[in-house]
Every structure is written in structure tokens, then in C-alpha cells.
C-alpha positions in Angstrom: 22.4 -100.0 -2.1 21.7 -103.8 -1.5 17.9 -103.8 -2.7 15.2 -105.0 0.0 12.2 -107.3 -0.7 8.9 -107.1 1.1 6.1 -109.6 1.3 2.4 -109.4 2.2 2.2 -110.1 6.1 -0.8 -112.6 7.1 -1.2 -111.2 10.2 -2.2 -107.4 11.5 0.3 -105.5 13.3 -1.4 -104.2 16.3 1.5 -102.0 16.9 0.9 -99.8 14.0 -2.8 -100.8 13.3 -1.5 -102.4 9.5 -4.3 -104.6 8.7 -3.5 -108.3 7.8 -2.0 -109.4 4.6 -0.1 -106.3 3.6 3.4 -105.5 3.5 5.5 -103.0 5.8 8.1 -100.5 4.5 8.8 -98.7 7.6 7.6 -98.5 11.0 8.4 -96.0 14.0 7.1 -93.8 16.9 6.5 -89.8 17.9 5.1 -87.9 20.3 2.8 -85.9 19.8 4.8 -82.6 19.5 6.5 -83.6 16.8 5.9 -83.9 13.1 8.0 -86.3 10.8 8.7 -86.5 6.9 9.7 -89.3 4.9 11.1 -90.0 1.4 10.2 -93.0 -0.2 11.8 -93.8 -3.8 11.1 -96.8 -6.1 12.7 -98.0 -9.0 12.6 -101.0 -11.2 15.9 -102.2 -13.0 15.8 -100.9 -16.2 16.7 -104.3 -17.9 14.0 -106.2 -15.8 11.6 -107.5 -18.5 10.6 -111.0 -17.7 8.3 -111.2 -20.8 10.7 -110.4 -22.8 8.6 -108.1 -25.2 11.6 -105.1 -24.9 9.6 -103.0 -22.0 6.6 -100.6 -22.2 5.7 -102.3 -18.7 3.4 -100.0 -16.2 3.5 -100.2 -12.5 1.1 -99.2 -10.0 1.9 -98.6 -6.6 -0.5 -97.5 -3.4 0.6 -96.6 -0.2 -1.4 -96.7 2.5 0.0 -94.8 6.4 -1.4 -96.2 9.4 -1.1 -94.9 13.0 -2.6 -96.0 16.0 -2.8 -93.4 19.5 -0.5 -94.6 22.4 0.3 -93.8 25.4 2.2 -89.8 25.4 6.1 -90.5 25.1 8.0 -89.6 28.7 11.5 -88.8 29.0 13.3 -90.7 31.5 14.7 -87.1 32.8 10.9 -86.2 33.0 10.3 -89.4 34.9 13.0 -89.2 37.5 12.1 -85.3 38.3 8.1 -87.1 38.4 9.3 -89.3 41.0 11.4 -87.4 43.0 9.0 -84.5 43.4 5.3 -84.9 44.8 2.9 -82.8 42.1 1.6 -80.2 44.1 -2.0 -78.4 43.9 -1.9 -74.5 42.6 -3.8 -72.8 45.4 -5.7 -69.9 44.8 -4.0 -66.0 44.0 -1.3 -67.6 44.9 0.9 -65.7 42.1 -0.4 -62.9 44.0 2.5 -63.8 46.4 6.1 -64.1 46.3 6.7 -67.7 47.0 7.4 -67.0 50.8 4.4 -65.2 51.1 5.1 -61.6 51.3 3.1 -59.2 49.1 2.2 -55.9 48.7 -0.8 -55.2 51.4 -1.8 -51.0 50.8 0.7 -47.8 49.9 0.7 -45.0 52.7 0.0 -41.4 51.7 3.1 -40.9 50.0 2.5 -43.6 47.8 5.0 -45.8 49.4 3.9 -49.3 49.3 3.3 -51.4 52.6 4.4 -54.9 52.6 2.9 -58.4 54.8 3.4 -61.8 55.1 1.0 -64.9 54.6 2.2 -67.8 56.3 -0.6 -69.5 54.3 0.5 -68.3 51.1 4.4 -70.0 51.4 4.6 -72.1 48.3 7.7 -74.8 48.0 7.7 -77.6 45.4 6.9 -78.9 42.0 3.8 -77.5 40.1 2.0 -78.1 36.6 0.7 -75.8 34.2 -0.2 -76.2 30.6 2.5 -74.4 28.0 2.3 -74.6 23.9 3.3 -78.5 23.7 1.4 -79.9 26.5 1.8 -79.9 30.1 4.4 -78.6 32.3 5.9 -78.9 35.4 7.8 -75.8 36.7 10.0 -75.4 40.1 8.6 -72.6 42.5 10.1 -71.4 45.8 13.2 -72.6 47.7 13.5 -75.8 46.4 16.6 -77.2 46.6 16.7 -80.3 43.9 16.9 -78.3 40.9 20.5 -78.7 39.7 21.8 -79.6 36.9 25.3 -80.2 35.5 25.4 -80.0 31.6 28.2 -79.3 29.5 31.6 -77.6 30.5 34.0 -75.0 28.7 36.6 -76.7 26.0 39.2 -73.7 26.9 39.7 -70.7 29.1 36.5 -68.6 28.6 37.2 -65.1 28.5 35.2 -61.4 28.4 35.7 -58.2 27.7 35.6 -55.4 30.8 34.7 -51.6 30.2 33.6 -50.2 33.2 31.2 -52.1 35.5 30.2 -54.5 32.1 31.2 -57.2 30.9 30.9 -58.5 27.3 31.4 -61.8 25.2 33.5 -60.1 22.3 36.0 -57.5 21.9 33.7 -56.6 18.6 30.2 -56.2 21.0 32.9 -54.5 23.7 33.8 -51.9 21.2 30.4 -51.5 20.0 29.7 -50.2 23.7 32.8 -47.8 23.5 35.2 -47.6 20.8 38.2 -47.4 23.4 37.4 -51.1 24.5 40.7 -53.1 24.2 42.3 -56.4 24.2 43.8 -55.5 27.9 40.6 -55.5 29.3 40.3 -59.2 28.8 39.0 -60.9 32.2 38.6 -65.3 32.6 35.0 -65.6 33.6 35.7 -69.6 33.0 38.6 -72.0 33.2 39.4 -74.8 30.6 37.8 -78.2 32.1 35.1 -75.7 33.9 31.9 -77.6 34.3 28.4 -75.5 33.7 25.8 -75.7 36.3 22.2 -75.2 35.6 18.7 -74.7 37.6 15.8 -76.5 36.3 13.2 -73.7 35.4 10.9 -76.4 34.2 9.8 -79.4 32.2 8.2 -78.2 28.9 5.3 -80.1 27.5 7.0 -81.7 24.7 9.6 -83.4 27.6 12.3 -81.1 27.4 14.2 -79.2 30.2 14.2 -75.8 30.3 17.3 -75.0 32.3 19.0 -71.5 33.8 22.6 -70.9 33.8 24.3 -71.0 37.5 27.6 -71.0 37.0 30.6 -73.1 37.5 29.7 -74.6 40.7 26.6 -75.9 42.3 27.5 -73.7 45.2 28.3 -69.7 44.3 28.9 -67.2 46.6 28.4 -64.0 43.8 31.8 -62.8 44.8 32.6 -61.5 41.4 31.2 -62.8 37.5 33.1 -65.7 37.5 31.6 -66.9 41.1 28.2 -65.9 39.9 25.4 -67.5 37.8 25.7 -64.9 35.0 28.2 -65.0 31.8 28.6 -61.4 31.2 26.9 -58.0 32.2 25.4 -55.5 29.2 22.6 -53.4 28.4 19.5 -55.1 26.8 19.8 -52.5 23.8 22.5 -49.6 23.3 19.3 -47.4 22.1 16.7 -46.4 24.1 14.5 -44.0 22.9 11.4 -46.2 20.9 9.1 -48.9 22.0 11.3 -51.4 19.6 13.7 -51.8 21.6 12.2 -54.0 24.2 12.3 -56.3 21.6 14.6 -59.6 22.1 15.0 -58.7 18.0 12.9 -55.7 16.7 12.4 -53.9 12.4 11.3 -57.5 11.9 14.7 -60.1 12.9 17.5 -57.3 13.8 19.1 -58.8 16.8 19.1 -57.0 20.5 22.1 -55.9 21.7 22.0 -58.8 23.9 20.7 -61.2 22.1 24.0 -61.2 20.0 26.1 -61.5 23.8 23.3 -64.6 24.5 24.4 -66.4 20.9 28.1 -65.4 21.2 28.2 -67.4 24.4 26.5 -70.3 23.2 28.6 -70.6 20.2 32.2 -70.0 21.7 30.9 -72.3 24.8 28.1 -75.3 23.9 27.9 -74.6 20.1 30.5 -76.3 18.7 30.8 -79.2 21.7 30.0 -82.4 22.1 26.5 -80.8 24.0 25.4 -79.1 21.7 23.3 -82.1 20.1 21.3 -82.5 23.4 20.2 -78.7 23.4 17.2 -78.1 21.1 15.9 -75.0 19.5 13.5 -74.6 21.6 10.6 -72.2 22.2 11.2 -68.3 23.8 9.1 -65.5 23.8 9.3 -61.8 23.8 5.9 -60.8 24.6 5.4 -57.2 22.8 1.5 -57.8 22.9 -1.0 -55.6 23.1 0.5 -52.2 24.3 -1.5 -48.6 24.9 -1.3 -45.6 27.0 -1.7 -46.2 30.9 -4.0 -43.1 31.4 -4.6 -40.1 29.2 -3.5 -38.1 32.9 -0.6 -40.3 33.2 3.2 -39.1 31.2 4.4 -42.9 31.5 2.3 -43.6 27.9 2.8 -47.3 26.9 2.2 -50.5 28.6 2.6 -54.1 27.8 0.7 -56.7 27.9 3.6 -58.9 29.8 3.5 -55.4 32.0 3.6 -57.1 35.6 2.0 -54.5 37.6 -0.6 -51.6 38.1 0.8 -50.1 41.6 1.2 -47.0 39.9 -0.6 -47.2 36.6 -4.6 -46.5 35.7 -4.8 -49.6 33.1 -5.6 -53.1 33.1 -2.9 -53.7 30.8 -0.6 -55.5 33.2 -4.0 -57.8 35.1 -1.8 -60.9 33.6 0.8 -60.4 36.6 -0.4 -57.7 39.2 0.0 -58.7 42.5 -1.5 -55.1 43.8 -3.5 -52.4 42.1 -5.4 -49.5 43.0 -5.4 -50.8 46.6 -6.9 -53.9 46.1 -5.3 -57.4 45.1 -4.5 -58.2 41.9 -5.6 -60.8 38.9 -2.2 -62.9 38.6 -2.4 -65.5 35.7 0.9 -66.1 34.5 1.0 -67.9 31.3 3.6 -70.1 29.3 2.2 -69.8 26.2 3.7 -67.2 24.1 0.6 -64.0 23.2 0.3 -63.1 19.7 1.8 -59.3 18.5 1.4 -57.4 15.7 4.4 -55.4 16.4 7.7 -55.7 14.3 9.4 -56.4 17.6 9.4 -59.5 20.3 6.7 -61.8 19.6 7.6 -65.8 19.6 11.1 -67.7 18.9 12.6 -70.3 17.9 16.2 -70.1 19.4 19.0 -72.3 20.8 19.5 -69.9 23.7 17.6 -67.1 25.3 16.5 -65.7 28.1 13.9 -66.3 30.5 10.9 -64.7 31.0 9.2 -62.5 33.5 6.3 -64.9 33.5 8.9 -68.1 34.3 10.4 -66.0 36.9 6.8 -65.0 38.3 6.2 -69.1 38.8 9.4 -69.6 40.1 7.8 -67.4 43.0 9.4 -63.8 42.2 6.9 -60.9 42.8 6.7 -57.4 41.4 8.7 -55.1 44.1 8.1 -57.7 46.7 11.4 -59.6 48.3 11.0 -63.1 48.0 13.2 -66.3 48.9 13.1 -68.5 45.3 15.5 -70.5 44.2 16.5 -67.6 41.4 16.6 -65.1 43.6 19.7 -63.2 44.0 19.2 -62.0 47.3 22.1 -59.7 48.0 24.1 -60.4 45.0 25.0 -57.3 42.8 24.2 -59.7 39.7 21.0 -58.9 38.7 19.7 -60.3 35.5 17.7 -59.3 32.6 14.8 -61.0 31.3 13.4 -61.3 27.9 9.9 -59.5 28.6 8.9 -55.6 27.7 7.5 -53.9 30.3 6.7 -50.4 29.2 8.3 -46.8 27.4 8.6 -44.5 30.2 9.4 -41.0 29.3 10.6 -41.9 26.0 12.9 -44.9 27.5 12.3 -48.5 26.7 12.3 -50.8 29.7 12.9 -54.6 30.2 11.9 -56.6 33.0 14.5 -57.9 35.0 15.2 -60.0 38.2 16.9 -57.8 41.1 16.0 -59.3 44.5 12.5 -58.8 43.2 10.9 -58.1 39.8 11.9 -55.0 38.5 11.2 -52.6 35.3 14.4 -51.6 33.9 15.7 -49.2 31.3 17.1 -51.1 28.7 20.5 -49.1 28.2 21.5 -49.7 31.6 23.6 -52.4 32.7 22.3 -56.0 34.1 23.8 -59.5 34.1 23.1 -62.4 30.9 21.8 -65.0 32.3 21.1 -68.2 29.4 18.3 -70.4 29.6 18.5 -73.5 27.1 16.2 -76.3 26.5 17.8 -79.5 26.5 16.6 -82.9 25.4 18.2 -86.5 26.6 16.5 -90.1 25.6 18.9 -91.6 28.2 17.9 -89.6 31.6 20.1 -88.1 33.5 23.8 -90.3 34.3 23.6 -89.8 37.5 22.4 -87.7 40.7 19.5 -86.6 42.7 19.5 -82.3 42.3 20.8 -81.2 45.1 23.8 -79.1 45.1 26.2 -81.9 46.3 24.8 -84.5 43.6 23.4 -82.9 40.9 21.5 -84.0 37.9 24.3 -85.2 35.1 23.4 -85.1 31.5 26.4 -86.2 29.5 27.0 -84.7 25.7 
């Protein structure tokens, strides 16, 4: 290493608020999400001795860190989606509404609930909210300038049929049913494929949080490989504890498909060229805060991320009721991840995931209630899991999930994979406006 001298500067750096007359051995920048170390190492040749009385010399060093406040760091992604969008204003209960307005108005005498439209209520566009990092700006209704194309599959991508599912591994096949075999083998991709995402949302530290949609900006759902998902799978192979709503649960062992989520990733962006633009980002399983819906009721636990109290007697699922005890409910979804004490779900640190009930209820999905978002399958038989516990029905742990409208599921039963990454890019996008027929391009 070619040594490196420093001298006293005579002026201040009003960059890095360094005083005057003091020397600079490194300068740079962060946001304010992140957090940096540094290693500094000195040494002195050991046959430097310009006295000449054979060494015993003593050296003193201080160090001194200076940082001055700037303006917060903005992606040039961030920036674009800033200017193409106009910000617009949360209005109120709105989350009480799917984002086309229909909701759930009263329930007749059998209990069967009554749905109405308000025209007011219709919600299209680009919104804000603060997450864990800062602020964020999430996509809700039938927008159409969402798209994304990022990354696309190095080989011929194949899963593994047994019945109606469809799995990432002959190994996660076989641990469905033994019988599962190589001939069951079905393309969901084609070598040269390229990957097609939905913006969910810009996170607060500048990252995109994107949904998988496919091979094509345009899909029709005619079978998996024409659909947004990459496989279809239960959430957990077991069913009968509360633990198994967890994205991992008995403190890290991975879900069922949370091992089809990382096998996908690995075999398709993992070990490409892409895979330096997707960060570990943040996901959350939210296992907070659970207890018994009524001491009359035989459906005993309730989560906190529970979205609804249609037929419940609890508060536990205020956070995103649209209807309750015949009279609205107290929608607040949130992005920042609730604390648990369970050994299940909680917060993560992942490369890929799934998204959450919460996402999907800002995206302008609704509890029971048909809606017209831009992740909304509509008539497609690919319905898709999400990442949030709703409740342990009758000794069966269910999963909310995304099936024309939100939707508690059992978690053995079968649902699309749908990924959600968070990708980073100090460049902007190459090229494109979102739209379907010139999307957003993020090269590797």
C-alpha cells in the first residue's frame, strides 16, 4: 500500500463542518437510515527514527468526527415516481372502503352481510404514510403506472405439480406427498423470461417495495405460468397450533412457505446479476397481541393484524375493520411492524417475502368486500397468501390472504406465492413511464 500524507487544511470545510486548520482522512455521505463503520489503522515504520537515539518514540493521535445535517438523500427512482404521481390527501375512514368504494353497509337476519357503494369514497392515486424508516408513498386503487420490469430467469424455470399445487422443489414437493416425482415437472418460466413487478410502495429509507406479476406486463391468469404467482402451496403443512401462522415460528424454524419464497429467489434472482439491487429489506409477521374473541364464542384466538369484527365480540381486529357490530369500523392500517412476544411472526429481515394484509388493505383491498385495485385478482383462480395471522379457528391456524377480497384462510390449504422484494438503484430507473406498455426498467 503506497502510504498517504495529510496536511492541516487552512480553511473549514463547510461540507462536513471540519473546522479550519485540521487535516481530513475521509469524507462521505448517508441517509439517515443507515448507519456506517469504519476502520482506521496507523503505523509508523519501524526503522523511522530521525533522532537517531534507537527508538522508544511515543505517538499521540486524536480523532475528531464531524457531521453536519443535510438535506434527506432521494433516490432518483423515488424522484421520478414523485413527479409522475400528484401526492394525494388521505380522506377520512377511507380504509373503511375498498378502493372503489363498496363496503359493508348492515348484515340481514341471517347474518348475511349487505354491501353499498360510495361514489365519494373511490380512491385512485399515490398516497403517503409514515413506515419504520421514514415516510412512504404507497399505490392504492386502479392505478395503472405501477410496473416494473426487474430481473429475468437465467434458464428454463421449472415446478413441481401434485394435484392442484405447485411447488419450487421436488424435495418441498415430496414433503407435501411422498409420491411427488420428477414427471410432474411443469415450465412456469422460459430461459430469457423477463420478471414483471407492481410497485407496492416506496419505503422510507428510498427503496421499492415491489410485488411479483409475472412474465409479462399484461396477464390473462390462464394458467401459473400466465399468472402473477410462482407456485401454489399451503402456508404450513400443520395446522393445529396458533404457531403456525407464523412466517417462521419455535423461535426461526421456517414456514412451509417461506422455504418455497427463498427457493424461488435463490434458483431465480439469487445468484444473478440482480441480486445486488435487492436489499434485505424489512417484512413483518404480525403475531401481536392475541386473546379469545368472546368467552360465548368457540372461534378462541384473535390477532392483533385480525382485519375484521363482522362476526367476532372483540376489539382485537379495530386496526382493519371495515364493519363491526353494525356500525363502521376504526381502520388504521399501519406499516410499522407491532411488537410480539410470541415465538412466532414478529419482524424480519429477509431478501424476499410476502406482503402483508396491512399493504394489501392500502392498496384498497377490503375485508369480504369486492374491490377493483390494482392487486386484485378479480376472477382469477390465483389467489395469494399473505404474510399476516388472522386467527385459530376451531383448532386450525389461518393466514390472511388476497381472493378477490381479503380473506381468512386455513393455512394447510392451498393459495398462490406471490414475492414481494425491496429493491434499491442509485441510477433510477433506465427507462419508462409504468404503464404496462413501457414499464419502469431497473437494470442488474
Amino acid at each position: 500500500m503506497v502510504p498517504e500524507t495529510y496536511n492541516e487544511e487552512t480553511s473549514a470545510n463547510d461540507y462536513t463542518g471540519r473546522p479550519a486548520n485540521e487535516m481530513s482522512l475521509y469524507t462521505s455521505s448517508m441517509n439517515s437510515s443507515e448507519s456506517n463503520r469504519y476502520r482506521l489503522r496507523m503505523w509508523v515504520d519501524e526503522d523511522y527514527n530521525p533522532q537517531g537515539d534507537g527508538g522508544n518514540l511515543q505517538f499521540s493521535v486524536q480523532i475528531n468526527v464531524y457531521g453536519l445535517a443535510g438535506d434527506k438523500y432521494v433516490p432518483l427512482t423515488t424522484q421520478k415516481i414523485l413527479e409522475d404521481n400528484e401526492l394525494q390527501e388521505e380522506k377520512t375512514n377511507m380504509f373503511n372502503y375498498a378502493s372503489n368504494g363498496n363496503y359493508i353497509s348492515s348484515f340481514d337476519p341471517e347474518g348475511e352481510p349487505q354491501y353499498g357503494n360510495e361514489p365519494s369514497q373511490v380512491t385512485n392515486g399515490l398516497y403517503s404514510m409514515n413506515d419504520e424508516d421514514g415516510t412512504s408513498y404507497y399505490f392504492r386503487g386502479a392505478v395503472t403506472n405501477n410496473n416494473v420490469q426487474f430481473g429475468e430467469y437465467a434458464s428454463d424455470y421449472y415446478v413441481y405439480n401434485y394435484g392442484s399445487r405447485y411447488f419450487q422443489s421436488l424435495a418441498s414437493c415430496q414433503e407435501y406427498n411422498s409420491s411427488c416425482s420428477e414427471r410432474k415437472r411443469v415450465k412456469l418460466a422460459s430461459q430469457g423470461d423477463k420478471m414483471y413487478w407492481k410497485i407496492i410502495r416506496v419505503n422510507g429509507d428510498g427503496s421499492l417495495r415491489l410485488i411479483y406479476n409475472g412474465t409479462s406486463a399484461n396477464l390473462d391468469n390462464s394458467d401459473l405460468a400466465h399468472s402473477y404467482a410462482v407456485g401454489i402451496s399451503s402456508y404450513n403443512l400443520e395446522y393445529n397450533d396458533p404457531k403456525y401462522t407464523g412466517y417462521t415460528y419455535d423461535n426461526g424454524t421456517d414456514s412451509f412457505i417461506k422455504k418455497e419464497v427463498d427457493t424461488w429467489y435463490n434458483n431465480a434472482l439469487g445468484s444473478s446479476i440482480y441480486d445486488s439491487k435487492v436489499i434485505v429489506g424489512r417484512f413483518c409477521s404480525d403475531s401481536s397481541g392475541y386473546k379469545l374473541a368472546s368467552e360465548y364464542d368457540i372461534n378462541p384466538i384473535l390477532f392483533g393484524g385480525d382485519l375484521t369484527d363482522i362476526y367476532m365480540y372483540s376489539s382485537m381486529g379495530d386496526r382493519l375493520a371495515n364493519f363491526q357490530k353494525n356500525s363502521p369500523g376504526n381502520n388504521e392500517p399501519t406499516l410499522k411492524c407491532p411488537d410480539t412476544d410470541e415465538t412466532y411472526g414478529g419482524s424480519y429481515r429477509l431478501k424476499a417475502g410476502l406482503i402483508t394484509a396491512d399493504e394489501l388493505t392500502l392498496a384498497g383491498e377490503s375485508t369480504y368486500v369486492v374491490g377493483n385495485s390494482y392487486l386484485n385478482p378479480g376472477e382469477s383462480d390465483y389467489w395469494y397468501w399473505s404474510m399476516t395471522p388472522a386467527d385459530f379457528t376451531d383448532g386450525i391456524a389461518g393466514v390472511w390472504d388476497e381472493s378477490g377480497n381479503l380473506y381468512s384462510y386455513y393455512v394447510d390449504n392451498d393459495d398462490a406465492v406471490r414475492p414481494v422484494i425491496n429493491v434499491t438503484t442509485e441510477n433510477g430507473f433506465a427507462s419508462g413511464d409504468g404503464t404496462a406498455s413501457s414499464p419502469y426498467v431497473i437494470e442488474g
